[in-house]
C-alpha positions in Angstrom: -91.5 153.9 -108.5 -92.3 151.8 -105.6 -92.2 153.0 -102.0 -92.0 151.0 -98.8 -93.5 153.2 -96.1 -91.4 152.6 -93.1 -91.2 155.8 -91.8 -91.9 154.8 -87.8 -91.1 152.4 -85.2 -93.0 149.9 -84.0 -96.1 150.4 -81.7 -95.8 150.2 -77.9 -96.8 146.4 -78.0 -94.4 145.2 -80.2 -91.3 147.3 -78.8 -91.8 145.6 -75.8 -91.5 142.5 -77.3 -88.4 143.2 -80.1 -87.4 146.6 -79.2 -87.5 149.9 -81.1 -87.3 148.8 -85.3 -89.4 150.1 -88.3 -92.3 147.9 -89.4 -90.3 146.3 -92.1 -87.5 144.8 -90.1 -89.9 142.5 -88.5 -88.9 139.0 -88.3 -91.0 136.2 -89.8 -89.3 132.9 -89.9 -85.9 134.1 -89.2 -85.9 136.5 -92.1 -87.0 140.3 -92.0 -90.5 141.3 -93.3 -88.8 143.8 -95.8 -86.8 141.1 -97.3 -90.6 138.8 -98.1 -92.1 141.8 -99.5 -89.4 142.7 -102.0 -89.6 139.2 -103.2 -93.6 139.7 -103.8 -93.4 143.0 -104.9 -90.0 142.0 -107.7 -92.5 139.1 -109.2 -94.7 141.2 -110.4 -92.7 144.3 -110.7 -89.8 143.6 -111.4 -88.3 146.5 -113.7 -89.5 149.2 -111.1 -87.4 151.0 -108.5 -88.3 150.2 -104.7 -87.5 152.9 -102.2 -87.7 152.5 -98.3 -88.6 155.1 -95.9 -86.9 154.4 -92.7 -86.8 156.7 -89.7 -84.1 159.2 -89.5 -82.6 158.2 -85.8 -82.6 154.2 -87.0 -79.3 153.1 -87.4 -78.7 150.2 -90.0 -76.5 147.7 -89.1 -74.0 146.9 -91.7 -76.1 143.0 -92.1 -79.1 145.4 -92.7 -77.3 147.7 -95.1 -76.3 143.9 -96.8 -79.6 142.9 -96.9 -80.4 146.1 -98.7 -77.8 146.5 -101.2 -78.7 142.8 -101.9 -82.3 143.9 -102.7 -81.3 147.4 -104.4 -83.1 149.3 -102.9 -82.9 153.1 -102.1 -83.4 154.1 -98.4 -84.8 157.7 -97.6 -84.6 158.7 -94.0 -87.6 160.5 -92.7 -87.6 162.7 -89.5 -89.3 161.0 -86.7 -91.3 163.2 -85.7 -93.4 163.2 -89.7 -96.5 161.3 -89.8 -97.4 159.5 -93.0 -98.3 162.4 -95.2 -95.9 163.9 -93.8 -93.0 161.5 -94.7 -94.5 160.5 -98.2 -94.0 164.5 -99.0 -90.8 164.2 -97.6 -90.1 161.5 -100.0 -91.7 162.6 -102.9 -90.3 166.1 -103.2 -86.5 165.3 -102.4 -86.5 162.4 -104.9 -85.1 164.2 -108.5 -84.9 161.4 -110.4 -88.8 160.7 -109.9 -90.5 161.3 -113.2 -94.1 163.0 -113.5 -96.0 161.1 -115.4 -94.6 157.6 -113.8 -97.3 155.6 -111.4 -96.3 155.7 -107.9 -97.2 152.6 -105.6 -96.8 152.3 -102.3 -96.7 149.6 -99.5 -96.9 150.0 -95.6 -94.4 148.9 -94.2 -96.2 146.7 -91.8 -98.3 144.7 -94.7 -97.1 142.0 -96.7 -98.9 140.7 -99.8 -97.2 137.9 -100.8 -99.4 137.9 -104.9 -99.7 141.1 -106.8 -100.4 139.9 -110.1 -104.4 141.5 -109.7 -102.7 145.0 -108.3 -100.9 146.0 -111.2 -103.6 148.8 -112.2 -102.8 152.7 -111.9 -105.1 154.5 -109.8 -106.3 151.0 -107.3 -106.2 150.7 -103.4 -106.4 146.8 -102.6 -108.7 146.1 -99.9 -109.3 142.8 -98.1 -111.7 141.0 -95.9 -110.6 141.5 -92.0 -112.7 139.6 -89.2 -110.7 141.8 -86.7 -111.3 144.9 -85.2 -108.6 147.4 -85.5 -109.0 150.8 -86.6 -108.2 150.3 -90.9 -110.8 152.1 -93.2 -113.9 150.2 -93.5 -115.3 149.8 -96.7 -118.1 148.0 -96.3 -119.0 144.9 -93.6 -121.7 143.2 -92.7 -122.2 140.6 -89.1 -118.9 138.5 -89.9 -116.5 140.7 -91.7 -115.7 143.8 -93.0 -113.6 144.5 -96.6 -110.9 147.3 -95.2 -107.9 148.8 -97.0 -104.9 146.6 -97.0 -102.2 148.6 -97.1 -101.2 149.1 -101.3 -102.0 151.9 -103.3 -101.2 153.1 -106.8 -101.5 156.5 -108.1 -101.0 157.8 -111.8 -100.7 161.5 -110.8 -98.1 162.6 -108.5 -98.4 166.2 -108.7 -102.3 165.7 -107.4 -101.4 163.3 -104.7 -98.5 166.1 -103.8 -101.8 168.2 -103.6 -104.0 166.4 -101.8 -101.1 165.1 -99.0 -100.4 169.0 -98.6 -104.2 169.7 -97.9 -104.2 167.2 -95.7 -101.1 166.6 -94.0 -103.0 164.8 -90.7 -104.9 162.8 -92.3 -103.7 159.9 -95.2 -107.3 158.6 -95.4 -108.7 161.9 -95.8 -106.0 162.5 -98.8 -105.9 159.4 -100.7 -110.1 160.2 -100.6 -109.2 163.5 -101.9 -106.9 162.3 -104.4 -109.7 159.7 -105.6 -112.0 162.7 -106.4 -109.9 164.0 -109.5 -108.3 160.3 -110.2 -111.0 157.6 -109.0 -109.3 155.0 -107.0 -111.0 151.6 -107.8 -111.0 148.7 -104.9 -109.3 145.8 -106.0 -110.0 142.6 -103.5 -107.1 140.3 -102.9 -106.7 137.5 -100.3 -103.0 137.9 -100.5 -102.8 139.9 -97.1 -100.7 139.5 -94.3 -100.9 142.6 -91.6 -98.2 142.9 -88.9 -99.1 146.0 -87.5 -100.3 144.7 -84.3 -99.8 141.4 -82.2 -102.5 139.5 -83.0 -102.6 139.9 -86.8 -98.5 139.8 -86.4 -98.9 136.6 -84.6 -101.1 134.8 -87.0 -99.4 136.1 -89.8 -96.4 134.2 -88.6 -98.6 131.2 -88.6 -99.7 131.3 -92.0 -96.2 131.9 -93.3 -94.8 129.0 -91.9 -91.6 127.2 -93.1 -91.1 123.3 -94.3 -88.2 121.5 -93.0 -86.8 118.8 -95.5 -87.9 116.2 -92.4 -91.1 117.2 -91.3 -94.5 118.6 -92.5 -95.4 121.7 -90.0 -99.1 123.0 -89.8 -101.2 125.5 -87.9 -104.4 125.1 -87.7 -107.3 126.7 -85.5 -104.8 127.2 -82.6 -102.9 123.5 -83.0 -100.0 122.5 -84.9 -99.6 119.1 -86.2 -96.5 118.0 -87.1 -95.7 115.0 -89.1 -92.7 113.7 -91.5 -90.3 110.8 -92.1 -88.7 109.4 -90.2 -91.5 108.5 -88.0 -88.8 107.7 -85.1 -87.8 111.0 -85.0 -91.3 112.5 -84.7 -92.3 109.7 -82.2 -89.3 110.4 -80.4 -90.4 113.9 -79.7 -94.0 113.3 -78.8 -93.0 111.0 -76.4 -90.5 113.4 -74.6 -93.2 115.9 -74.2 -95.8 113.0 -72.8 -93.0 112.0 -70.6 -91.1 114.3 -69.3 -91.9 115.4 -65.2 -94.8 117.3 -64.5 -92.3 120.2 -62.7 -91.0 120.6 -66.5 -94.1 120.9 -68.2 -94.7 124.4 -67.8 -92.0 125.0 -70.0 -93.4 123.1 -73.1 -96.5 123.7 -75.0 -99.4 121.3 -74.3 -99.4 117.8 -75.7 -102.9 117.5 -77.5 -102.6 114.3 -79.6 -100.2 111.8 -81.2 -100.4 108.2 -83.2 -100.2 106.9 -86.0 -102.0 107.9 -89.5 -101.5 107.2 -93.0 -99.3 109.7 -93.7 -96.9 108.4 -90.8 -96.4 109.4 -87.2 -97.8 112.5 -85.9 -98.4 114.5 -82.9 -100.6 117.9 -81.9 -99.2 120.9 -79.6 -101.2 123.8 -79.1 -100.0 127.1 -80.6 -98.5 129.7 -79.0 -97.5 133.1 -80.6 -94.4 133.6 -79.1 -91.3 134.7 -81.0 -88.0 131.9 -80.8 -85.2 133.2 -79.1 -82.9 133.2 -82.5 -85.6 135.5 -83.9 -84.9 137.7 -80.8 -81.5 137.4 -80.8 -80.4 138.5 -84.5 -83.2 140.8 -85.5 -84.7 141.7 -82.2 -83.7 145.4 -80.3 -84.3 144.2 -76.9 -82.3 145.6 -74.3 -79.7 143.8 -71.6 -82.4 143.9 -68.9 -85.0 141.9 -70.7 -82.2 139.5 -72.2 -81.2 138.9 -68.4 -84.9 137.7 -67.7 -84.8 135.5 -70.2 -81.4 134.0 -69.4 -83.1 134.1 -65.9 -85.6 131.8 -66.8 -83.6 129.4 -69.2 -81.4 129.1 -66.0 -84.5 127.8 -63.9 -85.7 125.2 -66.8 -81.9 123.9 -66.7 -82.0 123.4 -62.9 -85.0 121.9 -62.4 -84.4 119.5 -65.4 -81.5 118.1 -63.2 -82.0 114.7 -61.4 -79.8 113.4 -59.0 -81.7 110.8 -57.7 -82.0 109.0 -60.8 -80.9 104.9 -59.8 -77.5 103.8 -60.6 -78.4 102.2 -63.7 -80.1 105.0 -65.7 -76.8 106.7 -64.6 -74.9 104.2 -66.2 -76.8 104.4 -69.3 -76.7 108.3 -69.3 -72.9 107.9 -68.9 -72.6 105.4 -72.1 -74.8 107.4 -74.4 -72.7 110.2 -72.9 -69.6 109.0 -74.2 -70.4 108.0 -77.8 -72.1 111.2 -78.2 -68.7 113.1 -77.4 -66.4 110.3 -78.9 -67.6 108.6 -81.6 -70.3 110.9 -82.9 -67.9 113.8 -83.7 -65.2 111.5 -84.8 -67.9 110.0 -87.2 -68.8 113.6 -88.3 -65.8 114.9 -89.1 -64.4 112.1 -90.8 -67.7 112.3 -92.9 -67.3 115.9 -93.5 -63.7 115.5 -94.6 -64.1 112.7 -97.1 -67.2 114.4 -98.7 -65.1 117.9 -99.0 -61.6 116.3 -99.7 -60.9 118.5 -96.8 -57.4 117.6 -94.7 -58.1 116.9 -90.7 -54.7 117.4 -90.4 -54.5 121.0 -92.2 -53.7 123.6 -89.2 -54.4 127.0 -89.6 -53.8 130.9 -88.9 -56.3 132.5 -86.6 -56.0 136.2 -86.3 -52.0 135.5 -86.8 -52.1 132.6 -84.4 -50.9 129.7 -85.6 -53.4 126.7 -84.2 -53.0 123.1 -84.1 -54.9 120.7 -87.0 -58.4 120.6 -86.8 -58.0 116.8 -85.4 -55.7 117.8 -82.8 -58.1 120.2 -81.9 -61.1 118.0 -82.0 -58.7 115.1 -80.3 -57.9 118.1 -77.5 -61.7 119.2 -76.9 -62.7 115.7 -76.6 -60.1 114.6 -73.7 -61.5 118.1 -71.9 -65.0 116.9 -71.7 -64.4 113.8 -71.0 -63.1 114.8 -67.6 -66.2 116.9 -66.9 -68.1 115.1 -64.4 -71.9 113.9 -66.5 -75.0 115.8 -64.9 -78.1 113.4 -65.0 -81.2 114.9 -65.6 -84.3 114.9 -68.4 -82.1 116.1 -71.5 -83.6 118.3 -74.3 -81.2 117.2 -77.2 -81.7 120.5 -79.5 -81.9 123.0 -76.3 -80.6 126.7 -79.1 -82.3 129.5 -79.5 -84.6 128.3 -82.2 -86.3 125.9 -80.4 -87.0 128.3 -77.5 -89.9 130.5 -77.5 -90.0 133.0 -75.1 -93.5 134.6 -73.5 -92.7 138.4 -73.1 -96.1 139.2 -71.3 -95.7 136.2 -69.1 -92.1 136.1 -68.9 -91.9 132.4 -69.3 -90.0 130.3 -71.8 -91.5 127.1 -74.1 -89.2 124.7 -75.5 -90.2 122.6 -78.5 -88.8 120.3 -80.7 -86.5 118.0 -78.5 -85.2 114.8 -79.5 -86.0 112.4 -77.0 -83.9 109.5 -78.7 -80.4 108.6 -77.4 -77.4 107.8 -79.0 -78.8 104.0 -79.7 -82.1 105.8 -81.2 -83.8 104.3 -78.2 -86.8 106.6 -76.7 -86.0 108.5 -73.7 -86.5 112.0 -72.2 -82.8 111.0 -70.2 -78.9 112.4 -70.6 -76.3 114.6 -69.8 -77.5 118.1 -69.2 -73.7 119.4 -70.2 -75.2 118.8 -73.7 -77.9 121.2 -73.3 -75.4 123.4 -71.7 -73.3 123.2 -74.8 -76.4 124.0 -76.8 -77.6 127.0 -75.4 -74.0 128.3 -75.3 -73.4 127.7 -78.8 -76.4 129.7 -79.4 -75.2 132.8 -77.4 -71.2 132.5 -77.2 -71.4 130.4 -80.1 -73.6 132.9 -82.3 -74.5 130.0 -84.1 -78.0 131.7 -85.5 -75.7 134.4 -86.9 -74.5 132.3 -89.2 -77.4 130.9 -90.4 -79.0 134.5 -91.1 -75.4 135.3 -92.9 -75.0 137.8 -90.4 -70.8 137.7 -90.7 -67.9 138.1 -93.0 -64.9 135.8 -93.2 -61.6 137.8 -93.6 -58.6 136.3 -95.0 -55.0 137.9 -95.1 -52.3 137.4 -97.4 -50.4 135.7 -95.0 -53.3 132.7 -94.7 -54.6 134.4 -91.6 -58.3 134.0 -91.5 -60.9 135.4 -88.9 -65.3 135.5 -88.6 -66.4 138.8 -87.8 -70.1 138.7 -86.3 -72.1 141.8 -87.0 -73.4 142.5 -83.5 -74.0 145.5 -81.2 -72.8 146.6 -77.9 -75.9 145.0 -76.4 -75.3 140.9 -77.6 -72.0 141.5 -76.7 -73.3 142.4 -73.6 -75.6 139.4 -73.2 -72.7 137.2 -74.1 -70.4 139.1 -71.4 -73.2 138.5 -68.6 -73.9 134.9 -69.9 -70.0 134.0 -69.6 -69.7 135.4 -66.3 -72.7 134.6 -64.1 -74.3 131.6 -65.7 -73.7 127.9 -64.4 -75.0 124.0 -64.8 -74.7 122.2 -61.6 -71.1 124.2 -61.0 -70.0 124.2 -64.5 -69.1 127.5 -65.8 -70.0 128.9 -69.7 -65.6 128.5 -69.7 -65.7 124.9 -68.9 -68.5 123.6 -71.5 -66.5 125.7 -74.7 -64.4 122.3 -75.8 -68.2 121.0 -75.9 -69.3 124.0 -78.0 -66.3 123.5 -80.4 -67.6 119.9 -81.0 -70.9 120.7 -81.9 -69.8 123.0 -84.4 -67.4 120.3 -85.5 -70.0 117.2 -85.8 -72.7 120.0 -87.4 -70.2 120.7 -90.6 -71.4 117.5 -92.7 -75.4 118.6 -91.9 -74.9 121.7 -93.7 -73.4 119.9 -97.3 -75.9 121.9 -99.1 -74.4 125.0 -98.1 -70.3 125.0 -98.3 -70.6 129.2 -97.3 -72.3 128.1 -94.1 -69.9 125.2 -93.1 -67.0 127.2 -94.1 -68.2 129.9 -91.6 -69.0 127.0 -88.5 -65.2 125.5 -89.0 -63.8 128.9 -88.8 -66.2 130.0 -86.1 -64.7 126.5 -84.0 -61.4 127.8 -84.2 -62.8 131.1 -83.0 -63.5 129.2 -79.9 -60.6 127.3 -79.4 -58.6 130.8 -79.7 -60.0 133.0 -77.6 -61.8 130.3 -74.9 -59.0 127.7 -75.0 -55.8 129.1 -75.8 -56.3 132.5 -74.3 
């Protein structure tokens, strides 16, 4: 038997940053802690039972309950109020199907070890070398570091560690030492450990756990990241937007360090900050309306200022004719693409929620003549302005964006466009719920009648942010309402970018006609 001890919230630091959620829920890389250490724990152990302790008020939502049923595990709800001996008793004695003799392990749930394969042993606590100062068990440590617990534990005698968590219900240090007295405990060293149980070791956790896009080559290293990858345009592109863009704007980007040319291929160096994206925020976060109206607050005052209206009539013109393609021919080209690959009919209409809606090109067609009447807003364009390329600064209240494009339609290098496109961005993000579907977080539901609907798994508080959003935020006079037909295009042109995964484009064509229902024919 395996446990994952995840009987508490969060500390104070990190509920200010993500709300009130157990330890395991944690995001790293747009995926929940619990999810990377059941991976770990299932390559090494993978005929054992897991269990997770989760505190008794914590409500799963039913994406969570997915999640869980997808990694079968068994959840035991804890009373809040138990401290660790406490809830491992709690466990322990109300499990029947627990056997005796069977070797009980048990993870925090605020540690990931991402190798096992030397913590197999009965009777073993893993330790690891720390060069922070936080209050784990010392073993040993000398000027530079020390060699601390690290957060796994086996035990071949459950009726003794019953024993010595009873005769020392305040105190889990104090009992496993206990325990060790009758069963020696042997420190096994592994260099396998991650903690997340506080904001700097959470913080460069995330670093080290980084994730490769197909395009690029990410690394963190002593406080930079360097990013590099084919093709070198694209990475080009983005270092010269952040070299370029006005000095009013660059408090809202992380500092340009370095960029040129190596043998590997373009490059360029930001400094790291440990901020959490906004799409991290957004689908695993707890963070209530008032702190999401900061943030919308502040995304509101990088938008305005990015606006130029003094810009000459000939980098208007410009703006204008990139403008156009990217609404016209872009997401004709897109579509088209997506329907020859998929053998899928532009011409097929469908049932929305017993609606009946026009074709998918009509739509598209209908959308397109809407935004071309919008008037353009010239300013310095981001190009990729959702949620996952926005970090946000809880402490500081301030908001980074990273990862821009800074090519036009041409692939010609400039930090210029039309803001409605960063507009449309940001609302497919929130309105659009776009990170939703890329963390699964919906179910499609078909009827026998060929109706079909996308059910998002949110809570009374998005649908809050999304409420506020729609109604107070605005881009030079346009409303959240009149950038929607721009929404429904990205979602359109996006579908042959996701061939890889049919479930997700599936889900971004349905979520467009979501759109176009409620937005456009409502």
């Amino acid at each position: 038997m395996i446990l994952i001890a995840s009987g508490a919230y969060v500390i104070s630091e990190f509920q200010v940053e993500l709300g009130k959620i157990p330890p395991c829920l944690l995001p790293i890389g747009n995926k929940k802690l619990l999810e990377l250490q059941v991976s770990a724990i299932r390559k090494t152990f993978n005929n054992q039972d897991i269990y997770l302790s989760l505190p008794e008020s914590y409500e799963l939502s039913s994406s969570e309950n997915k999640i869980i049923d997808a990694l079968n595990l068994t959840v035991v709800k804890t009373p809040d109020q138990f401290n660790l001996c406490d809830s491992l008793l709690y466990v322990l004695n109300t499990n029947e199907k627990i056997n005796a003799d069977e070797v009980f392990y048990l993870l925090h749930g605020d540690t990931f070890i991402s190798d096992f394969d030397n913590l197999k042993d009965k009777n073993i606590i893993s330790v690891s070398r720390s060069y922070d100062s936080y209050t784990w068990e010392v073993v040993k440590q000398n000027n530079e570091h020390a060699l601390v617990w690290s957060g796994f534990f086996s035990f071949s005698s459950i009726s003794y560690l019953l024993k010595s968590l009873t005769l020392n219900r305040n105190d889990y240090v104090n009992a496993v030492k206990y325990y060790s007295t009758q069963h020696e405990l042997s420190l096994i060293e592994t260099d396998k450990w991650h903690d997340l149980g506080h904001s700097n070791t959470y913080f460069n956790s995330r670093a080290n756990i980084t994730t490769q896009r197909a395009f690029n080559d990410l690394k963190i290293i002593d406080g930079i990241v360097s990013k590099q990858g084919k093709p070198d345009v694209k990475i080009q592109a983005e270092a010269l937007w952040f070299e370029n863009i006005p000095s009013a704007l660059k408090k809202f980007t992380p500092v340009l360090l370095n960029h040129g040319e190596r043998n590997e291929g373009y490059y360029y160096e930001l400094e790291y900050l440990p901020y959490i994206p906004l799409n991290e925020l957004f689908v695993h976060g707890k963070n209530e309306i008032l702190q999401w109206n900061k943030i919308i607050r502040k995304l509101d005052e990088y938008i305005n200022i990015s606006i130029q209206n003094d810009m000459d009539e000939n980098s208007k013109r410009d703006i204008n004719q990139d403008a156009f393609k990217l609404i016209t021919d872009k997401t004709r080209d897109r579509l088209k693409e997506y329907s020859e690959e998929m053998n899928f009919d532009l011409q097929k209409s469908f049932i929305y929620k017993n609606n009946k809606l026009p074709s998918v090109h009509q739509i598209m067609e209908e959308c397109i003549e809407k935004v071309l009447r919008i008037e353009i807003v010239h300013g310095v364009m981001h190009g990729d302005l959702c949620f996952s390329n926005i970090l946000y600064d809880s402490r500081g209240d301030r908001i980074k964006v990273i990862d821009p494009r800074g090519l036009n339609y041409k692939a010609e290098f400039t930090v210029f466009g039309d803001l409605k496109y960063d507009f449309a961005k940001l609302t497919h993000s929130i309105v659009g719920l776009y990170d939703y579907i890329i963390s699964g977080y919906y179910k499609i539901e078909e009827s026998a009648n060929g109706s079909i609907e996308i059910v998002f798994d949110i809570d009374e508080r998005i649908e809050k942010v999304i409420s506020q959003y729609m109604q107070n935020f605005k881009v030079s006079g346009l409303s959240v309402q009149d950038i929607i037909p721009l929404v429904i295009l990205l979602f359109m042109s996006m579908l042959p970018l996701h061939a890889d995964r049919p479930d997700r484009q599936k889900a971004m064509l349905i979520n467009a006609l979501r759109l176009y229902k409620v937005y456009m024919l409502n």
